[in-house]
C-alpha positions as CSV (number, residue, x, y, z in Angstrom):
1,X,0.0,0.0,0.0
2,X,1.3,3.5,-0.8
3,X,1.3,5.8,2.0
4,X,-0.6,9.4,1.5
5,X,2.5,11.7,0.4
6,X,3.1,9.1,-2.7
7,X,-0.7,9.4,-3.5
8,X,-0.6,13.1,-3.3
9,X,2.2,13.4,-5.2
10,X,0.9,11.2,-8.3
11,X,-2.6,13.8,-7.9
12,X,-0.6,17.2,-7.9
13,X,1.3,15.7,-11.1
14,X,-1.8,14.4,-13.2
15,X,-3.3,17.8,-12.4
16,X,-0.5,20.1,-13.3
17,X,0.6,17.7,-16.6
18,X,-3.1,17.9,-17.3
19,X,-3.6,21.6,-17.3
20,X,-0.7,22.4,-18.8
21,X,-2.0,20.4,-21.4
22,X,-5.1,22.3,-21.3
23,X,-3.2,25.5,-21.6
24,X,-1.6,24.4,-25.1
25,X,-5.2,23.3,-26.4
26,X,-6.5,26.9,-25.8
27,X,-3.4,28.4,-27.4
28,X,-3.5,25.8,-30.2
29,X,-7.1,26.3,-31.2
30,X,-6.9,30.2,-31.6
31,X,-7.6,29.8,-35.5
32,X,-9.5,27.0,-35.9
33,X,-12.8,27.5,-37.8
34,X,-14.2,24.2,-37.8
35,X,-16.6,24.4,-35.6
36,X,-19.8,21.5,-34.1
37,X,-22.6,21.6,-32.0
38,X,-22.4,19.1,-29.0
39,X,-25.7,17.1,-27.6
40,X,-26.1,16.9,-24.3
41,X,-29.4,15.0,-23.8
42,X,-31.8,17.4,-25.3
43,X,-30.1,20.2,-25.0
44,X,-27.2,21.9,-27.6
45,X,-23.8,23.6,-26.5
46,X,-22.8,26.4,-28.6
47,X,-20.8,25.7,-31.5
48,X,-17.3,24.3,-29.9
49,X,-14.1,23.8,-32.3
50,X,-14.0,20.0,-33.1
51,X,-10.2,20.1,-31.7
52,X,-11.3,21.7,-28.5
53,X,-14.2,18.9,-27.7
54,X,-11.3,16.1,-28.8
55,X,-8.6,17.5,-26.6
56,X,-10.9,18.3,-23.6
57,X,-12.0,14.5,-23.6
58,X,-8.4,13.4,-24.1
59,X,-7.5,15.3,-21.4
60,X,-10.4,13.9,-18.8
61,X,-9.5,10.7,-19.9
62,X,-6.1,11.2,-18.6
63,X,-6.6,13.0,-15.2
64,X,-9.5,10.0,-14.6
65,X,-7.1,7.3,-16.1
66,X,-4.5,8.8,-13.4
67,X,-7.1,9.2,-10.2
68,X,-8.2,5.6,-10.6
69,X,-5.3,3.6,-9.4
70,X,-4.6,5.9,-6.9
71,X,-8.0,5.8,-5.0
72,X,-8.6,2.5,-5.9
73,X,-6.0,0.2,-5.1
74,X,-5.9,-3.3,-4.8
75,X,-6.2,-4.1,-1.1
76,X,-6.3,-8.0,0.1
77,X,-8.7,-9.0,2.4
78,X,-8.2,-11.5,5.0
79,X,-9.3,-14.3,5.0
């Protein structure tokens, strides 16, 4: 079992990886003109670059791909 600073370490890390990553995506998709509705249920967003709905799910993906492990580890019960 990993004790609480390792855990908190591997958190601070996926978040600030993951926001810098969000960072680029905003500065990469200054230009982009392709632009997509998004449903949600039966509501619409507004129109959203394509890039900026791929990138944002890339990057949820990521921080939830990288919280996972850390809250659920494998723990053995006793028998």
């Amino acid at each position: 079992m990993q004790d609480m600073s390792e855990a908190f370490k591997k958190i601070i890390f996926s978040f600030t990886f993951n926001s810098c990553l969000f960072l680029f995506l905003i500065i990469g998709i200054q230009n982009s003109s392709t632009k997509t509705k998004v449903n949600l249920f039966k509501n619409e967003t507004i129109a959203l670059p394509i890039s900026f709905i791929v990138g944002v799910s890339f990057i949820t993906g990521s921080i939830t791909g990288s919280l996972v492990p850390t809250f659920f580890n494998n723990k053995k019960f006793d028998n």
